[in-house]
C-alpha positions in Angstrom: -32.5 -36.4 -112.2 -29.4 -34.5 -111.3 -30.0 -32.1 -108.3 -29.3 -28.1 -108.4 -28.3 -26.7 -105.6 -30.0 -23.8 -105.8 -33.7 -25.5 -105.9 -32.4 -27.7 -103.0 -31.8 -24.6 -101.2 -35.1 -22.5 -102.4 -37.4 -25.3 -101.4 -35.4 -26.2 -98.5 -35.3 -22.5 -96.7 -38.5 -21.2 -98.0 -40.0 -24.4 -96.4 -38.1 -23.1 -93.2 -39.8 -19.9 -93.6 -43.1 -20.7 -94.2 -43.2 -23.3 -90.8 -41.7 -20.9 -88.9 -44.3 -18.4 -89.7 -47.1 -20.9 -89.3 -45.8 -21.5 -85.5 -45.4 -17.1 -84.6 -49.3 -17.3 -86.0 -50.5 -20.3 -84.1 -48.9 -19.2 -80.8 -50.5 -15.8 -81.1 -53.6 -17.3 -81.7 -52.9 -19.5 -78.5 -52.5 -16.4 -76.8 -55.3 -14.7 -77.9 -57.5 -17.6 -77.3 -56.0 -18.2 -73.4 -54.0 -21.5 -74.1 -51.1 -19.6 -73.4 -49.2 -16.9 -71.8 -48.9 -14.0 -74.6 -45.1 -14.2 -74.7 -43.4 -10.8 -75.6 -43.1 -9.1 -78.6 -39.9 -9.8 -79.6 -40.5 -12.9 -79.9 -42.7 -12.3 -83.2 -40.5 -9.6 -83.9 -37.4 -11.9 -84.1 -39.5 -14.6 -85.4 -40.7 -12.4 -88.2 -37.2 -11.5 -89.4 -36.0 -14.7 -89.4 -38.7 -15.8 -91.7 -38.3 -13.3 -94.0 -34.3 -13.7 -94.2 -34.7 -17.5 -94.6 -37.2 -17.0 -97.4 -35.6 -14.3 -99.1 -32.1 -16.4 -99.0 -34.5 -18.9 -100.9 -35.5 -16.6 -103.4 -31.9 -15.4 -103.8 -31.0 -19.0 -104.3 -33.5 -19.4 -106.9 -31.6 -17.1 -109.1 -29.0 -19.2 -109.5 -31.2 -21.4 -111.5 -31.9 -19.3 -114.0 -29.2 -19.3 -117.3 -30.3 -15.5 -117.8 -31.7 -14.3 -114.2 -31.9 -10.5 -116.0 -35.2 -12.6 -117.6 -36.4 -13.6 -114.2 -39.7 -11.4 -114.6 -41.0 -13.6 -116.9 -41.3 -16.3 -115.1 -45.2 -15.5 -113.9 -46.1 -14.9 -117.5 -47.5 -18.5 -117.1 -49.2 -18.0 -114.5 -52.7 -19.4 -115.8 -51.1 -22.9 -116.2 -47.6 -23.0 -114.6 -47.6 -24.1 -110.8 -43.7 -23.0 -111.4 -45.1 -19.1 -112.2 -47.5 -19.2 -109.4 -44.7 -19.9 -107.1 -43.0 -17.4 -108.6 -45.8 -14.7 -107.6 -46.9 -17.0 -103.8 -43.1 -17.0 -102.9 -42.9 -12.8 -102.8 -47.0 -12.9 -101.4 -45.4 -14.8 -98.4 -42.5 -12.7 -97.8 -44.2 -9.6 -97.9 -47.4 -11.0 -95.4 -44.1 -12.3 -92.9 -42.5 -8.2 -93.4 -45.8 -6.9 -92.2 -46.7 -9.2 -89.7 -43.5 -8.5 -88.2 -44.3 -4.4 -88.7 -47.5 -5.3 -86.9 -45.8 -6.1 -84.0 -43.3 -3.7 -83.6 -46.2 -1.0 -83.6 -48.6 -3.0 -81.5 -50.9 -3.7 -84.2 -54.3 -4.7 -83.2 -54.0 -6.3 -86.8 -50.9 -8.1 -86.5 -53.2 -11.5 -86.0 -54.8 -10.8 -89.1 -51.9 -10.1 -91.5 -50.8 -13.0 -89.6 -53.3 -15.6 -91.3 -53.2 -13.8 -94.4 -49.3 -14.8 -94.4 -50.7 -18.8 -93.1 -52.7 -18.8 -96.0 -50.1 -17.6 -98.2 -47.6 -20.5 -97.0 -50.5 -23.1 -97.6 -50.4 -21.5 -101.1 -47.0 -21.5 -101.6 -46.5 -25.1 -100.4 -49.3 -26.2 -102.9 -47.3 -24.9 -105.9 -43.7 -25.8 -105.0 -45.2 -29.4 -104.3 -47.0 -29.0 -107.3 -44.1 -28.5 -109.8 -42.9 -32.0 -109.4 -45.8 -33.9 -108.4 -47.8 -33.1 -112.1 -45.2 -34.3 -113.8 -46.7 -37.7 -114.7 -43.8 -39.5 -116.4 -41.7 -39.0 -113.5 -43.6 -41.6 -111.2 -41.2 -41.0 -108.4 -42.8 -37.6 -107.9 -46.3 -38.2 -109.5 -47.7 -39.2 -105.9 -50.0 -36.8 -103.1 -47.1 -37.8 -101.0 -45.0 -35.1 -102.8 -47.4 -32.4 -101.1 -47.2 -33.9 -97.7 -43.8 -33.8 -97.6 -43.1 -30.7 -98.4 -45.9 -29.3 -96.2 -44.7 -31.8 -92.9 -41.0 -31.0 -93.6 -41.4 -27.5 -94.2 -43.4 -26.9 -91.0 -41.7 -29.4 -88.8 -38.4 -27.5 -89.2 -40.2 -24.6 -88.8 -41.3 -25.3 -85.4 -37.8 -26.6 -84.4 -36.7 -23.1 -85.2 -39.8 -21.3 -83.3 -38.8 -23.9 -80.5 -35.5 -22.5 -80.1 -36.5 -19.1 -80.7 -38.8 -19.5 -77.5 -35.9 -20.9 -75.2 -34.2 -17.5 -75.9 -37.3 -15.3 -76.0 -40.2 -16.8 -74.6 -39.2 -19.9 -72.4 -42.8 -21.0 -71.2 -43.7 -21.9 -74.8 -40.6 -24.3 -75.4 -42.4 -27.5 -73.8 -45.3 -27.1 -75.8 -43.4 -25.9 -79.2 -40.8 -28.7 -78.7 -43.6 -31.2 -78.6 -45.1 -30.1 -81.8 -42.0 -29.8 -83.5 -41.4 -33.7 -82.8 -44.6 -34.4 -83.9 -44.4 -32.5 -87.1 -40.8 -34.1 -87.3 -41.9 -37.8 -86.9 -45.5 -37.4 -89.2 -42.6 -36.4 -91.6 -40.4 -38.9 -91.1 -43.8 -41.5 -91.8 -44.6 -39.4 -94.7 -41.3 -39.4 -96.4 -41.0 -43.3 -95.3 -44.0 -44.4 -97.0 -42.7 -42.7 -100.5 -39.1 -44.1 -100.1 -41.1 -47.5 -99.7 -43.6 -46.8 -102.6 -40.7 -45.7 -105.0 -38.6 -48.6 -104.5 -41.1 -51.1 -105.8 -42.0 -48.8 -109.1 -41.3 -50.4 -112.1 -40.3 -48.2 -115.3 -42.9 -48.1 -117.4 -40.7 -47.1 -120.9 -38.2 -49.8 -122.2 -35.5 -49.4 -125.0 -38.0 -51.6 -127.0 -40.9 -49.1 -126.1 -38.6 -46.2 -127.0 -37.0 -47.5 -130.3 -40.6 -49.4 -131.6 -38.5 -52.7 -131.7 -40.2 -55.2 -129.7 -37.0 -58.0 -130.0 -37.3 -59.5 -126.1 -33.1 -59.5 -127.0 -32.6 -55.7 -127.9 -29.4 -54.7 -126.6 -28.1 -51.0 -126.4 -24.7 -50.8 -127.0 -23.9 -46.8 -128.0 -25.3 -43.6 -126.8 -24.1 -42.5 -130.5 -21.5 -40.3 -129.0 -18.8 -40.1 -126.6 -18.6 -36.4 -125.3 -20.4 -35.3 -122.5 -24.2 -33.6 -123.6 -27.0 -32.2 -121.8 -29.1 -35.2 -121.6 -26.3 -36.4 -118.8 -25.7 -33.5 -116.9 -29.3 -32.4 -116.5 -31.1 -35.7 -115.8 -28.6 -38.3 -114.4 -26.8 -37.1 -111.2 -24.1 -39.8 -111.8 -23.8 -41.6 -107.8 -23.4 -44.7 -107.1 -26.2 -46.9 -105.5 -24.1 -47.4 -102.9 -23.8 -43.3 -102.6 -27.3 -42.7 -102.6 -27.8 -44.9 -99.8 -26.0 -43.7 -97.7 -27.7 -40.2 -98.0 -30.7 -41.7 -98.0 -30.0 -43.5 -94.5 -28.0 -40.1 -93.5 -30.9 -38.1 -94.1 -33.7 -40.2 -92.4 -31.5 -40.1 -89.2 -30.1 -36.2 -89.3 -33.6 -34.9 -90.5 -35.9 -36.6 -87.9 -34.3 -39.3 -85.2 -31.3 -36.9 -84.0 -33.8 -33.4 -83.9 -36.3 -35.2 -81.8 -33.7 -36.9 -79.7 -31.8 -33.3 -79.2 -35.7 -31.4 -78.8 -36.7 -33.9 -76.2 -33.4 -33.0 -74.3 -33.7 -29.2 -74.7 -37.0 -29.3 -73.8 -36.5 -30.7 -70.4 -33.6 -28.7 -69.0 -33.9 -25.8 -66.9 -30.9 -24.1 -67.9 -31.8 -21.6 -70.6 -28.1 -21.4 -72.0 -28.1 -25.3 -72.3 -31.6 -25.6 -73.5 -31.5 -22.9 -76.2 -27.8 -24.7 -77.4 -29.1 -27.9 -77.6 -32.1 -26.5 -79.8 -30.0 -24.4 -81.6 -28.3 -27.6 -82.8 -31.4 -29.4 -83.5 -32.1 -27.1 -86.0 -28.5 -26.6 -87.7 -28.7 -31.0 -87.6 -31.9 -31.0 -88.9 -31.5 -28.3 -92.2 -28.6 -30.5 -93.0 -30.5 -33.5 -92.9 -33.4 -31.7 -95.2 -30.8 -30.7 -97.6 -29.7 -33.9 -98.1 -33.3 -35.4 -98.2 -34.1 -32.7 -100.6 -30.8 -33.3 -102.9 -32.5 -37.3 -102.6 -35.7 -36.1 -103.6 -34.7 -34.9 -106.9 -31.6 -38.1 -107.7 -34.4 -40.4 -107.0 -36.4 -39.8 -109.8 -35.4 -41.6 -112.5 -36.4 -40.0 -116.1 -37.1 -42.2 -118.5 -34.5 -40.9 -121.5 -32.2 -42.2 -118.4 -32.7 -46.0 -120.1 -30.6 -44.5 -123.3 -28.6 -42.0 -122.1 -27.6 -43.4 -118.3 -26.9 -47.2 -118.7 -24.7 -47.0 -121.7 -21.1 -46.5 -120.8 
């Protein structure tokens, strides 16, 4: 498939978003429960924002996607069938639970806990149906997998614990040990996760043939025209046009920026006393990391291989 940026960048900082919310809810409930020192309350408060600027930057992105965005509303017309229009209706659901929970603690809310679960369950949601898109589409095997879902849940919540992990070097430094060591292990159950379905997709086999396609079962059937020589929609929506030897090199690029360097750099800033150095070195865990899942995310979608791909992409 060819990658759009703008879906590489919704899925990407929503992800962000939704972790990072998950982590402000299970600290509070840490704190509420005595695990922890209640830290103060800007750290939700900052926390908060940040989740709600990273997931509206998402929906912003989404936009982009659209050839006439003035038509965007109709997108949850669907919504009885589509996992795409039930996105479209979890995506705002979660935004507007991460506003309030934020509003909850700026006036001391004794219900900020509350509207903060109501927001985790509306980032479980939300992670279902963005997974969901791609893993239902059956002829696309490379996607067609329950690994789809764990990937986007692990990678969405691990880089949204790197970012509550820096956030707590700033705000609440007594929680960075303990956030630090759950964002590595989010970050390395991803790393597995995503692994085990670079492994699985390399030894898929396609299941359509230019015999299967044309109904000519010749073992010798050669291809030897797409029938035209202009460019067309077939190869600018589903072939992204890279070389093997392009794709990997992101793939190897991502699966060191999006989980060996962030743990590496989290293990560091975790251990320092020096706030100034520990927050920077965090900081850059996460700005490595997002990188890294851009790039994994941009893999995600080149790795699929569609199956009109064995007419329109091997023919020069």
């Amino acid at each position: 498939m060819n990658p759009a940026f703008s879906v590489v960048f919704l899925t990407t900082l929503s992800g962000a978003a939704q972790g990072l919310l998950i982590a402000l809810v299970g600290v509070e409930s840490a704190a509420q429960l005595g695990f922890v020192a209640p830290p103060t309350a800007a750290f939700y408060l900052v926390g908060a924002a940040v989740s709600v600027m990273l997931g509206g930057l998402g929906l912003i992105a989404s936009f982009f996607h659209l050839g006439h965005p003035e038509r965007a509303w109709r997108a949850i017309a669907m919504w009885r069938t589509s996992w795409l229009s039930r996105e479209c209706l979890c995506l705002p659901a979660f935004l507007a639970c991460a506003f309030f929970y934020g509003v909850a603690h700026w006036f001391a809310s004794p219900w900020s806990l509350v509207l903060g679960w109501l927001g985790v369950l509306a980032s479980a949601t939300l992670f279902v149906c963005t997974a969901m898109i791609y893993a239902c589409l059956r002829f696309l095997q490379e996607w067609a997998t329950p690994l789809t879902l764990v990937n986007f849940v692990l990678l969405g919540c691990a880089s949204g614990f790197t970012l509550a992990t820096a956030l707590s070097a700033w705000c609440a430094p007594a929680l960075t040990a303990g956030l630090a060591v759950c964002a590595c292990v989010l970050t390395l159950a991803g790393c597995a996760s995503r692994s085990a379905s670079l492994v699985r997709n390399a030894r898929l086999r396609p299941k359509s043939t230019v015999q299967s396609a044309t109904g000519i079962r010749s073992p010798k059937l050669v291809q030897v025209s797409r029938g035209f020589t202009a460019g067309a929609f077939n190869l600018r929506e589903f072939f992204h046009g890279k070389s093997a030897g392009t794709l990997r090199g992101i793939k190897w690029g991502f699966l060191v920026t999006a989980f060996l360097v962030p743990v590496v750099l989290m293990a560091l800033g975790a251990r320092l006393d020096s706030i100034g150095v520990s927050l920077g070195l965090l900081a850059a865990a996460c700005l490595v990391q997002y990188a890294g899942l851009v790039a994994e995310r941009w893999f995600f979608f080149a790795e699929a291989k569609h199956p009109q791909n064995l007419y329109y992409a091997r023919v020069g």
